[in-house]
PDB file of N, CA, C, O and CB in Angstrom:
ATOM      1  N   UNK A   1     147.223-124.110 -19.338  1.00  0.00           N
ATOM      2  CA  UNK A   1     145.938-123.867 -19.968  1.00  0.00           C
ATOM      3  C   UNK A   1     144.878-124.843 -19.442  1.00  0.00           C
ATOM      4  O   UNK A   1     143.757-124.545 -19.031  1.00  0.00           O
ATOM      5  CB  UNK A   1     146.064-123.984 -21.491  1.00  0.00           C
ATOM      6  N   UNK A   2     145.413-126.028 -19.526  1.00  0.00           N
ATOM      7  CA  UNK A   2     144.747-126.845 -18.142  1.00  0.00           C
ATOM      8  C   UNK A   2     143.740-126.626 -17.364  1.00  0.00           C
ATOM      9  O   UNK A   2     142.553-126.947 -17.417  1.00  0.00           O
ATOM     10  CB  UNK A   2     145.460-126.919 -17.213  1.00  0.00           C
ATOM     11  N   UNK A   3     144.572-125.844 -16.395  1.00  0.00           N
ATOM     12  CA  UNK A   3     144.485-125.256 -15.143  1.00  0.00           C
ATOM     13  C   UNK A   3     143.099-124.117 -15.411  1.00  0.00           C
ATOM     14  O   UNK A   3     142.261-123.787 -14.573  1.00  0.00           O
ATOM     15  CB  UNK A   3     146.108-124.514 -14.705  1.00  0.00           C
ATOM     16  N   UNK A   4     143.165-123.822 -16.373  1.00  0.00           N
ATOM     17  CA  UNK A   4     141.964-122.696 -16.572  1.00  0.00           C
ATOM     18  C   UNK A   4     141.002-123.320 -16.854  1.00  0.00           C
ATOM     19  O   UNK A   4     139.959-123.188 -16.215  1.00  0.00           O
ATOM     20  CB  UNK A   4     142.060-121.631 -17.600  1.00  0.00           C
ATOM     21  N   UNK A   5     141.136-124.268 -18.024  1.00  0.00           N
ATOM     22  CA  UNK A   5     139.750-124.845 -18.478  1.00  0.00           C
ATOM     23  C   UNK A   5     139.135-125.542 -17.066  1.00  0.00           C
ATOM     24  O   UNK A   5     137.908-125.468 -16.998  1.00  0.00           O
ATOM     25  CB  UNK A   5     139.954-126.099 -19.856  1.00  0.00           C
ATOM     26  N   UNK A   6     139.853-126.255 -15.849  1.00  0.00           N
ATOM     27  CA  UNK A   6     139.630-126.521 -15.328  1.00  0.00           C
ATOM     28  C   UNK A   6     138.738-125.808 -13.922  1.00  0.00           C
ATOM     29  O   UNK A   6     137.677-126.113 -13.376  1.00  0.00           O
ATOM     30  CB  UNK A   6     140.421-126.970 -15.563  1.00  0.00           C
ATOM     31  N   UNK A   7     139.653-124.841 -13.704  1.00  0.00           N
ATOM     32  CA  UNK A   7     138.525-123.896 -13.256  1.00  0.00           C
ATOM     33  C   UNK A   7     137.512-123.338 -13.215  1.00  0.00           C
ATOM     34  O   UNK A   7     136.628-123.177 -12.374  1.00  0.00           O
ATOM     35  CB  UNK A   7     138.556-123.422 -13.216  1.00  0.00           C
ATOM     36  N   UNK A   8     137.782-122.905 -14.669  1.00  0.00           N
ATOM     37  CA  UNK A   8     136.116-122.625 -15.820  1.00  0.00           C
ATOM     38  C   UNK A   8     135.068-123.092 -14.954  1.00  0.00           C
ATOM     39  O   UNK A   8     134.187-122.554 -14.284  1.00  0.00           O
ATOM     40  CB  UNK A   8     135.909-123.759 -17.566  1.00  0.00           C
ATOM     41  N   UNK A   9     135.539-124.546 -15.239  1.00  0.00           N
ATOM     42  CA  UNK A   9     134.361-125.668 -15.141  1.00  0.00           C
ATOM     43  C   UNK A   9     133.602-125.703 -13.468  1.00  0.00           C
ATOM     44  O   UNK A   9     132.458-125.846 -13.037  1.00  0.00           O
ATOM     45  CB  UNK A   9     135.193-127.391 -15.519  1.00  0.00           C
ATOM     46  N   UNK A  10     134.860-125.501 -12.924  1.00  0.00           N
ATOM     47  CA  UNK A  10     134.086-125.785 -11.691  1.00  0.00           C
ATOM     48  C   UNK A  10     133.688-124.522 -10.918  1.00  0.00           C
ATOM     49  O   UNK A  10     133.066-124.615  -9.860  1.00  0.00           O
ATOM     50  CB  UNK A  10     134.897-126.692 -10.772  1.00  0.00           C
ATOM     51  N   UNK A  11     134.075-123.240 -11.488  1.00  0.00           N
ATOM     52  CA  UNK A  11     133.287-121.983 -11.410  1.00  0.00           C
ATOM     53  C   UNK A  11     131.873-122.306 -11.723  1.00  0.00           C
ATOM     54  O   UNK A  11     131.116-121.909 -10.837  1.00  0.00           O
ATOM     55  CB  UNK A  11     133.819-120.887 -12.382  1.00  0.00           C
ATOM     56  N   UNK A  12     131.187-123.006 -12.876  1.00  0.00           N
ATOM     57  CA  UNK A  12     130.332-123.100 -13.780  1.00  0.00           C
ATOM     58  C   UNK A  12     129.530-123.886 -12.623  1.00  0.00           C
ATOM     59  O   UNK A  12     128.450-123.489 -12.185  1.00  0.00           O
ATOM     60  CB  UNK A  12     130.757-123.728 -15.266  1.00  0.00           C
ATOM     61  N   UNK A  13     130.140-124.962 -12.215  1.00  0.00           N
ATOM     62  CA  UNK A  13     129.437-126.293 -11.458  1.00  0.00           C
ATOM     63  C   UNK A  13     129.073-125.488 -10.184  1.00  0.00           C
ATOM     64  O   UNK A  13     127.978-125.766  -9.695  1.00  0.00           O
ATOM     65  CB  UNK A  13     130.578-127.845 -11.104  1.00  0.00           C
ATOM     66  N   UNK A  14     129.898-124.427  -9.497  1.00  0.00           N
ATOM     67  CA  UNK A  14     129.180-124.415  -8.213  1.00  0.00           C
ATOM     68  C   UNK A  14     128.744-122.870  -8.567  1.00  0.00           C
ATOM     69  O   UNK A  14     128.573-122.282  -7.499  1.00  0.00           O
ATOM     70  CB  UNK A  14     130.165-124.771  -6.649  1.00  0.00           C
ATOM     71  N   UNK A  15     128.526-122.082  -9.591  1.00  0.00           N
ATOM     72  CA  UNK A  15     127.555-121.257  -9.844  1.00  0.00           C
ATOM     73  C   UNK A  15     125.973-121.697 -10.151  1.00  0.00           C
ATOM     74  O   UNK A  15     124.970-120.986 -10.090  1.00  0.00           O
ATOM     75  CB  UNK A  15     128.072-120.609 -10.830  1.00  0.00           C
ATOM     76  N   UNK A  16     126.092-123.163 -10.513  1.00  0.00           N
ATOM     77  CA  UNK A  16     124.641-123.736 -10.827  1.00  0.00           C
ATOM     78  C   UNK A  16     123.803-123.895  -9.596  1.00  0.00           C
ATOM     79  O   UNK A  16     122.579-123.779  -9.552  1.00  0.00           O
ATOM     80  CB  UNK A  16     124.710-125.169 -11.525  1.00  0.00           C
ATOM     81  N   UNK A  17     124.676-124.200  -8.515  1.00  0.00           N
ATOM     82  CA  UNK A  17     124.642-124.566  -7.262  1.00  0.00           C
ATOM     83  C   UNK A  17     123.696-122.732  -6.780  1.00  0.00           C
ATOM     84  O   UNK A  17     122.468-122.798  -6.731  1.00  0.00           O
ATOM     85  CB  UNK A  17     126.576-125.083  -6.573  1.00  0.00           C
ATOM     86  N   UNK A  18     123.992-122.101  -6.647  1.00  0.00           N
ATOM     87  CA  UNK A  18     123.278-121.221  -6.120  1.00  0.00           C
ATOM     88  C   UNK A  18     122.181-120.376  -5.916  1.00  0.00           C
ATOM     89  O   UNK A  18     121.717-120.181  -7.040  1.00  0.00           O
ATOM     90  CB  UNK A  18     123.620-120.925  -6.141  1.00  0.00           C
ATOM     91  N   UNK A  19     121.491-119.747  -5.053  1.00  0.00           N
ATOM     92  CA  UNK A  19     120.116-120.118  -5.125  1.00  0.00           C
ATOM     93  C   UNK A  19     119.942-117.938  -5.584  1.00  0.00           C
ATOM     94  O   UNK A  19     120.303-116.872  -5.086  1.00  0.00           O
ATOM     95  CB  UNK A  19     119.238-121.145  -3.133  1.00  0.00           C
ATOM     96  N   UNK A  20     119.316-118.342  -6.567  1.00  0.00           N
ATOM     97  CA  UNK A  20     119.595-116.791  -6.873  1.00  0.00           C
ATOM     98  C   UNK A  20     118.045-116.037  -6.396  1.00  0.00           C
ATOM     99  O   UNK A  20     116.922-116.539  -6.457  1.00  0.00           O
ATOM    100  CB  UNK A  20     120.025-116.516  -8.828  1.00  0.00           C
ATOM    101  N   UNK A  21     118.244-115.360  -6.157  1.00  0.00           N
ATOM    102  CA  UNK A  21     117.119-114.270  -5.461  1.00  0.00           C
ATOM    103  C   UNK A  21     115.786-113.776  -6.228  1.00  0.00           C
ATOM    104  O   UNK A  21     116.130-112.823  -6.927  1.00  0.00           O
ATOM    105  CB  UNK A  21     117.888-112.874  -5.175  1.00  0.00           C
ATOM    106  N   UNK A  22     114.573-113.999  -6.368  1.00  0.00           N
ATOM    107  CA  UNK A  22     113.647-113.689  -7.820  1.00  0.00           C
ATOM    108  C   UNK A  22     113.385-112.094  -7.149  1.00  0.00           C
ATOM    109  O   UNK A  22     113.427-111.721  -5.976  1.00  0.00           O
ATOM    110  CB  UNK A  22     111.792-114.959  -8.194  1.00  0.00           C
ATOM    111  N   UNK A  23     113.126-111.404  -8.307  1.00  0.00           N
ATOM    112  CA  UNK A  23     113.155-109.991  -8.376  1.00  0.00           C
ATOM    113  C   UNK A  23     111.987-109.542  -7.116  1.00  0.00           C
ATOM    114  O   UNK A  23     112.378-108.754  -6.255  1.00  0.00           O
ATOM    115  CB  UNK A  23     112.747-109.456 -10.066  1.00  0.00           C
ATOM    116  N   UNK A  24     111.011-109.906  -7.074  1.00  0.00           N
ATOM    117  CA  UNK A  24     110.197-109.639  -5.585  1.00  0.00           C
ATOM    118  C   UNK A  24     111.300-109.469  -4.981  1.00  0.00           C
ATOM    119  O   UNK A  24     111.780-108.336  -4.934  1.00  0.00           O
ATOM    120  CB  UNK A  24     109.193-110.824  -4.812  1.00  0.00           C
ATOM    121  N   UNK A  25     112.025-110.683  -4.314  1.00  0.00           N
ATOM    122  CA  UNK A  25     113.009-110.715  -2.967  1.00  0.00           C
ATOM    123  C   UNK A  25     113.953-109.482  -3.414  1.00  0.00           C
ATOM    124  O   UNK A  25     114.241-108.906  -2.366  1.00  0.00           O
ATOM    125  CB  UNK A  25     114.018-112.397  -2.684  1.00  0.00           C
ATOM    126  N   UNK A  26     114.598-108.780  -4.567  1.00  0.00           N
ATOM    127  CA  UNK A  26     115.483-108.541  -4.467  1.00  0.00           C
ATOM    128  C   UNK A  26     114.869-106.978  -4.396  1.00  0.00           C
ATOM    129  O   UNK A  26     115.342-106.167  -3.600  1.00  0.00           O
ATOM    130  CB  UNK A  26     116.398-109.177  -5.340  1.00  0.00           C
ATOM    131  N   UNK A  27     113.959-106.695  -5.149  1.00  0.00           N
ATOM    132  CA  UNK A  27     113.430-105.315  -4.665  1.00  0.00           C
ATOM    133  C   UNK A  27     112.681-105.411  -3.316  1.00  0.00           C
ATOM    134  O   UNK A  27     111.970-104.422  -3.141  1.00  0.00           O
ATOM    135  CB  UNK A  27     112.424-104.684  -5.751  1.00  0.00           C
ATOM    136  N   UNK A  28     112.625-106.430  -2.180  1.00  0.00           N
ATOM    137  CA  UNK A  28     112.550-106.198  -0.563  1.00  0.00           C
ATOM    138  C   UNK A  28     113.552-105.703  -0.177  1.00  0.00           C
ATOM    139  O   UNK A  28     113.645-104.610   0.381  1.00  0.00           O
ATOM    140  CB  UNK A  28     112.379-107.295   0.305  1.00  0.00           C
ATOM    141  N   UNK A  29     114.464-106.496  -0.445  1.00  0.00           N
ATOM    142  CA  UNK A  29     115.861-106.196  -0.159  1.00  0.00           C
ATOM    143  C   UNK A  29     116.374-104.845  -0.293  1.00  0.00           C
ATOM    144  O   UNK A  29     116.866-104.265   0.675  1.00  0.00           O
ATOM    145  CB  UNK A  29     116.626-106.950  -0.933  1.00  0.00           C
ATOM    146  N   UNK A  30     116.266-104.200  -1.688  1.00  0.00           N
ATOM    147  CA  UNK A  30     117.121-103.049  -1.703  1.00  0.00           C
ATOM    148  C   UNK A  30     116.094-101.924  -0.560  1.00  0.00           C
ATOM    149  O   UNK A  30     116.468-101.334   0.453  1.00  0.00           O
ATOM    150  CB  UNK A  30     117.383-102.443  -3.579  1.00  0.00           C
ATOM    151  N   UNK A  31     114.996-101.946  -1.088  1.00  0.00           N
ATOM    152  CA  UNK A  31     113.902-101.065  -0.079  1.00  0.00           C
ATOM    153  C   UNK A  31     114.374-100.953   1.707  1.00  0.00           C
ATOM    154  O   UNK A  31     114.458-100.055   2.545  1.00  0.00           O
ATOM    155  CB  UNK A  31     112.172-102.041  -0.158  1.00  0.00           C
ATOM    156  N   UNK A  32     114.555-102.134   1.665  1.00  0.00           N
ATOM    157  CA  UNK A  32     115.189-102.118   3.493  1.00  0.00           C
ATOM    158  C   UNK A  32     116.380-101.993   3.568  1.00  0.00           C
ATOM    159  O   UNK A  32     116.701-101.672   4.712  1.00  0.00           O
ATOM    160  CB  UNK A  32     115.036-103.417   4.457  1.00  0.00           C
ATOM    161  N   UNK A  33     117.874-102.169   2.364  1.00  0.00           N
ATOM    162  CA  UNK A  33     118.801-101.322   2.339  1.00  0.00           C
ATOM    163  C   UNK A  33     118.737 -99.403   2.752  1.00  0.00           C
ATOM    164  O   UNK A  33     119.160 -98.650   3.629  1.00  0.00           O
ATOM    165  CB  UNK A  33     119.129-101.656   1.033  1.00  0.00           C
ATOM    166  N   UNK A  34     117.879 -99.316   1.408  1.00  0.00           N
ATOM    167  CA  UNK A  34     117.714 -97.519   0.943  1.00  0.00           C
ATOM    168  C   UNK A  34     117.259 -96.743   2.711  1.00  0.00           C
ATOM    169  O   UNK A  34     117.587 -95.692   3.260  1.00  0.00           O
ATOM    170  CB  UNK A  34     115.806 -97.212  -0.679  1.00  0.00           C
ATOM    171  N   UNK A  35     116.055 -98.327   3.266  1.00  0.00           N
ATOM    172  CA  UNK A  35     115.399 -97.574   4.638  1.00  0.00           C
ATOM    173  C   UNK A  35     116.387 -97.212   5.472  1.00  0.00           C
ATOM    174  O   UNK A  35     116.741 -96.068   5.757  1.00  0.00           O
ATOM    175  CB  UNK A  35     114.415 -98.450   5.539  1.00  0.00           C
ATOM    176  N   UNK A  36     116.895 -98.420   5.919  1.00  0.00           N
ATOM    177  CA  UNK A  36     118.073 -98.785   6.799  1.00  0.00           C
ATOM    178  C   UNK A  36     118.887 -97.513   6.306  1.00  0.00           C
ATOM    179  O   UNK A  36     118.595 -96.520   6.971  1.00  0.00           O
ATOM    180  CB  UNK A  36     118.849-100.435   6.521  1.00  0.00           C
ATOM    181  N   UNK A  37     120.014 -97.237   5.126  1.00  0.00           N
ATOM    182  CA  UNK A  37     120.777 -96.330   5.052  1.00  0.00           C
ATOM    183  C   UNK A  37     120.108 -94.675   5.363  1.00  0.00           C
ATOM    184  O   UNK A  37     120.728 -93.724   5.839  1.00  0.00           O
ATOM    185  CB  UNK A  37     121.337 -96.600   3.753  1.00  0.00           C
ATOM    186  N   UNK A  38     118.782 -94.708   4.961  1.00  0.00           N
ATOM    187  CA  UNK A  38     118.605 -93.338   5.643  1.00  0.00           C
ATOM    188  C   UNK A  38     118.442 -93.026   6.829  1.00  0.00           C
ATOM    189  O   UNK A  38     118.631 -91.875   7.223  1.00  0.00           O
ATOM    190  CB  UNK A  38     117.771 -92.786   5.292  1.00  0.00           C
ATOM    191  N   UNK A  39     117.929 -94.338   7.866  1.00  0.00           N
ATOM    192  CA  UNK A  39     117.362 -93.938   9.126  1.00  0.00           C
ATOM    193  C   UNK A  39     119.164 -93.601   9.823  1.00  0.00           C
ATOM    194  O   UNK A  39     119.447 -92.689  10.599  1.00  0.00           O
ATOM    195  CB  UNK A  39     116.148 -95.445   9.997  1.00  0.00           C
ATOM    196  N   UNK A  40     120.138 -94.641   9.252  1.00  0.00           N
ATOM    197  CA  UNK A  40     121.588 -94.181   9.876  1.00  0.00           C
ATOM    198  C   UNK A  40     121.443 -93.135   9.432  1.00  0.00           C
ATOM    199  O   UNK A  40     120.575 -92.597  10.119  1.00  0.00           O
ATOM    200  CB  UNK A  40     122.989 -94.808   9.547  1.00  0.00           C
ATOM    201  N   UNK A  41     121.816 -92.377   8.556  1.00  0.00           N
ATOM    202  CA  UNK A  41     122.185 -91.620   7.937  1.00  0.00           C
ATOM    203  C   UNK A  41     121.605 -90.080   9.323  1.00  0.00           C
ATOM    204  O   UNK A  41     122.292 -89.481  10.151  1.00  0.00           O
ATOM    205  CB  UNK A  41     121.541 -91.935   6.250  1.00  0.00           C
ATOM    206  N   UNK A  42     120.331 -89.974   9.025  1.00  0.00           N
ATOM    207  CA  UNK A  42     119.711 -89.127   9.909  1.00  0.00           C
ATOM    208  C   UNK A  42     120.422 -88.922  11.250  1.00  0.00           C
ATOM    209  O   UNK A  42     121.179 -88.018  11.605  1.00  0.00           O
ATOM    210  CB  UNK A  42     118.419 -89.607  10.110  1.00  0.00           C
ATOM    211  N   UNK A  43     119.759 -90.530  12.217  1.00  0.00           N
ATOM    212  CA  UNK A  43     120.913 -90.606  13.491  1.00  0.00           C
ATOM    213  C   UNK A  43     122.150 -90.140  13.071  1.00  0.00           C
ATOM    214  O   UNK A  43     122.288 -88.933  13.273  1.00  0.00           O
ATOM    215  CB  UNK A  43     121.227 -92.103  14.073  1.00  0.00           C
ATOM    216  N   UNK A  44     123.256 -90.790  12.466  1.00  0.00           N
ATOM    217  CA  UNK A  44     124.783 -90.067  12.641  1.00  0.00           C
ATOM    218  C   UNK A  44     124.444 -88.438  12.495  1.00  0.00           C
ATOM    219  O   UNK A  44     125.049 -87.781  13.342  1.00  0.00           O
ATOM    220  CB  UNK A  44     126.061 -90.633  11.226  1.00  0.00           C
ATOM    221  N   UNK A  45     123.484 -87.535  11.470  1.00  0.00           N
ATOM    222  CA  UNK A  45     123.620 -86.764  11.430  1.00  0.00           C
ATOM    223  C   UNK A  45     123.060 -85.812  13.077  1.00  0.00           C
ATOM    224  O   UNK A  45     123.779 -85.098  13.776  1.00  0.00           O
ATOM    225  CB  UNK A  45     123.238 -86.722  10.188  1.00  0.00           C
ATOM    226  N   UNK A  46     121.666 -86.124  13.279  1.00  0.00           N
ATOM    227  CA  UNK A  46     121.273 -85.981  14.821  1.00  0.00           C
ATOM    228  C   UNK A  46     122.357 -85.560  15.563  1.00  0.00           C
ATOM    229  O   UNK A  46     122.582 -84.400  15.908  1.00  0.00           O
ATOM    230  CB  UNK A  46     120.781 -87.273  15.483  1.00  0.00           C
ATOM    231  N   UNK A  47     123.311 -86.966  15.901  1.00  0.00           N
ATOM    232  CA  UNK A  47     124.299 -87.119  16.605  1.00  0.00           C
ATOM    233  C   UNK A  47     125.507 -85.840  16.923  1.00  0.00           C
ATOM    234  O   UNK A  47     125.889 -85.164  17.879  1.00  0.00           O
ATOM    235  CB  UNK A  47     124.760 -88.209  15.989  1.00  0.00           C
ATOM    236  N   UNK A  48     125.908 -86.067  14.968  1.00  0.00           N
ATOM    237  CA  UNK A  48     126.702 -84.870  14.904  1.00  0.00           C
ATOM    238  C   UNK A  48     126.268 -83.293  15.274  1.00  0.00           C
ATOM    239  O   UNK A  48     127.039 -82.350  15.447  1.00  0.00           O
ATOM    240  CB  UNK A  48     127.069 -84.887  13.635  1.00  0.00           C
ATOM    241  N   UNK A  49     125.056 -83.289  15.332  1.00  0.00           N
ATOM    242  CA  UNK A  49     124.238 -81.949  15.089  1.00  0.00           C
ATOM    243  C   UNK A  49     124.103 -81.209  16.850  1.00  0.00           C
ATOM    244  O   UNK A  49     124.181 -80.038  17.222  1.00  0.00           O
ATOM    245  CB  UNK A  49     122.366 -82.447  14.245  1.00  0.00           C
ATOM    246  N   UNK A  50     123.835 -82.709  17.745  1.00  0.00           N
ATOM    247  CA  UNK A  50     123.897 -82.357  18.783  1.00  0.00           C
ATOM    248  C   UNK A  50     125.343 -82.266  19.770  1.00  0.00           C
ATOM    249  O   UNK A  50     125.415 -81.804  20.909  1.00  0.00           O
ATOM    250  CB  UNK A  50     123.003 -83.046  19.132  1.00  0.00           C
ATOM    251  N   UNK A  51     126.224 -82.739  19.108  1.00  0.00           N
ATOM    252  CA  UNK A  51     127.824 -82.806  19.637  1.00  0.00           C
ATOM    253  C   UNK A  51     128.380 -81.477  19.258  1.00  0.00           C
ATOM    254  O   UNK A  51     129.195 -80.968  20.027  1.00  0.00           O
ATOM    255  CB  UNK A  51     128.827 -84.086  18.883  1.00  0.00           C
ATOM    256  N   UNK A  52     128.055 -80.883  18.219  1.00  0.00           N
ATOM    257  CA  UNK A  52     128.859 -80.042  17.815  1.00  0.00           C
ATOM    258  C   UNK A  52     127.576 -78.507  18.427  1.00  0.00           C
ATOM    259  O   UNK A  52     127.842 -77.332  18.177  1.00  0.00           O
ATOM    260  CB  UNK A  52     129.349 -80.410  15.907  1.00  0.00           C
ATOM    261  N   UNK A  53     127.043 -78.686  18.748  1.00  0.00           N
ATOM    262  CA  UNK A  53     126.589 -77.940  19.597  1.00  0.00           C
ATOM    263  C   UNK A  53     126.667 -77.588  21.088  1.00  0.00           C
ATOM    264  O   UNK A  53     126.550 -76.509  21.669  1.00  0.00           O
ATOM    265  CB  UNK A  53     125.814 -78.140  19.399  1.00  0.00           C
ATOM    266  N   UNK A  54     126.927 -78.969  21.577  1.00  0.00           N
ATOM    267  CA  UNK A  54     127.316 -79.151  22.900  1.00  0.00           C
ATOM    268  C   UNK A  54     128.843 -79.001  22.983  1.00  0.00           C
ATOM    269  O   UNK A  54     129.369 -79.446  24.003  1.00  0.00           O
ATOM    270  CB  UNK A  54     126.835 -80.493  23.412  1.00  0.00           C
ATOM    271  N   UNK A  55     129.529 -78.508  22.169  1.00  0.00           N
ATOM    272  CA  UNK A  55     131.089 -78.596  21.775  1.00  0.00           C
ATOM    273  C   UNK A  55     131.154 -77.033  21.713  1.00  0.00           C
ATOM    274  O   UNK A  55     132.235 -76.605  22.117  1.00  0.00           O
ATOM    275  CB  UNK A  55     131.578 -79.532  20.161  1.00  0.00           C
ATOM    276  N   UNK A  56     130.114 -75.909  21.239  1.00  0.00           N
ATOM    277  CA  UNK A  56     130.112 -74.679  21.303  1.00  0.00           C
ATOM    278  C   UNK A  56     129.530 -74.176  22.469  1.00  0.00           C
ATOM    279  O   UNK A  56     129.516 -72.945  22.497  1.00  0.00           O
ATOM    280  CB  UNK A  56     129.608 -74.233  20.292  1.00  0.00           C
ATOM    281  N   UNK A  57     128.923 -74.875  23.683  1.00  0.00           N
ATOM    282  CA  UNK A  57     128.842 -74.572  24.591  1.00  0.00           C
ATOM    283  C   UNK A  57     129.552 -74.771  25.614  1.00  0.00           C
ATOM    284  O   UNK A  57     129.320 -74.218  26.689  1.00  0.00           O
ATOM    285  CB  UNK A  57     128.125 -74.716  24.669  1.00  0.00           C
ATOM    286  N   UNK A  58     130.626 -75.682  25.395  1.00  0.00           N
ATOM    287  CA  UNK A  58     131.881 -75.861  25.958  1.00  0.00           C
ATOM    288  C   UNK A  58     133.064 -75.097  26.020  1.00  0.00           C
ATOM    289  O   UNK A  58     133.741 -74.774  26.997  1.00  0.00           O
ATOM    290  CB  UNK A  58     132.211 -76.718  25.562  1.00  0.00           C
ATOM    291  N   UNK A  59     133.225 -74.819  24.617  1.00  0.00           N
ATOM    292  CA  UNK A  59     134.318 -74.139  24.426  1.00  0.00           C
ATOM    293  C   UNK A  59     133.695 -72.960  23.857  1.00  0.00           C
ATOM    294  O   UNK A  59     134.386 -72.003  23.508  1.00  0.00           O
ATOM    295  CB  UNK A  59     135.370 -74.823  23.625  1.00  0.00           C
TER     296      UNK A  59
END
């Protein structure tokens, strides 16, 4: 039981330690996630769109 309280604690000590993100930064952040995942998203689809076309002119 020790062993836990002890952990606790130093979970606690180096969670104080960290530098947490204020809501500005974190709604930049998701915005250039959401961008980023659609512009892949598009390309892979592009990609697929033009392979599997060039795959029916093959075969």
């Amino acid at each position: 039981m020790n062993t836990i309280k002890q952990y606790l604690t130093e979970v606690l000590a180096e969670m104080s330690k960290v530098s947490w993100p204020t809501r500005e930064e974190l709604k930049e952040s998701t915005v250039i996630v959401l961008v980023f995942s659609l512009v892949f998203g598009i390309a892979v689809y592009s990609m697929d769109t033009v392979f599997s076309y060039l795959l029916t002119l093959i075969l």
